[in-house]
N, C-alpha and C positions, 0 to 999 in steps of 0.2 A: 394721538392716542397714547395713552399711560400702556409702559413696557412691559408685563409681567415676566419677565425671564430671571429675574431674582427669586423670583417665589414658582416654577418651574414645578415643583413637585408637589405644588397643590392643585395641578389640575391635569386633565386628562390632556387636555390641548390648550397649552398657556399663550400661543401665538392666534386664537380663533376671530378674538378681534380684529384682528391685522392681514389676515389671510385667507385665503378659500381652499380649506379641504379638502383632496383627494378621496377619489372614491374607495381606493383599498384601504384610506385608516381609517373610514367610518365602517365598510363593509365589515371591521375586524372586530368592531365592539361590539359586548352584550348589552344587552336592553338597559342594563343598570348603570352601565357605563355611556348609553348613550343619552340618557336623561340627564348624568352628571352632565356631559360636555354641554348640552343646551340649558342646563342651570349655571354653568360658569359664565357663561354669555348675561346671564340675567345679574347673576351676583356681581357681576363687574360693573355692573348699572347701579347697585344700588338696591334691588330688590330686598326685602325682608320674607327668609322665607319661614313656612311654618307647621313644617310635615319633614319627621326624620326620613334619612339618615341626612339631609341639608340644611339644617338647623344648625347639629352638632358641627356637620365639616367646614360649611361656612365660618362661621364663626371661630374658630378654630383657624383660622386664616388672617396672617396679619394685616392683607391688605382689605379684605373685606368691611365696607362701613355701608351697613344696612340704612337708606332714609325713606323708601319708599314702601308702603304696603303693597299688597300683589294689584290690590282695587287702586291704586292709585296710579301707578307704572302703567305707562303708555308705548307698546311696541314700536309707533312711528318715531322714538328716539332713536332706536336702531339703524346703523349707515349701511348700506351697503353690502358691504362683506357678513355685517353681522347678520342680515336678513337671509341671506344666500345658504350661509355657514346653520343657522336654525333648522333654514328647509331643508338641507341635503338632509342632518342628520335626524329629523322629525320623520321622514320618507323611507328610513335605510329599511330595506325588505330583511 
């Protein structure tokens, strides 16, 4: 899996692909913030998003290369980590 630790300060959690989340750094984010970290998961796929404020920040990101519409992207790409790493923070009360 591609590193994002160069580009670190475009996302909430740049290791999300590669690891599984503690419950206190999700417990810690706001709603806003927790929708970014499960749109960085998508953006790292390839997703094209189409609703601000992820339009602008994606894009704005150099590693970002958008090829799939949202009807097109298929979640069973998703490994592992990245499926676990969604739920937790899709769940966070």
């Amino acid at each position: 899996y591609a590193s994002y630790e160069e580009y670190a300060d475009d996302f909430i959690f740049y290791d999300s692909n590669i690891r599984y989340l503690e419950d206190y750094e999700v417990s810690s984010l706001s709603e806003d913030d927790i929708q970014m970290a499960i749109n960085e998961i998508y953006a790292r796929r390839g997703v094209n998003f189409e609703n601000e404020p992820y339009v602008s920040h994606f894009n704005s990101c150099e590693w970002y290369n958008p090829i799939y519409s949202q009807a097109e992207f298929d979640s069973s790409w998703f490994n592992e980590t990245v499926i676990f790493m969604t739920n937790r923070t899709d769940k966070k009360e």
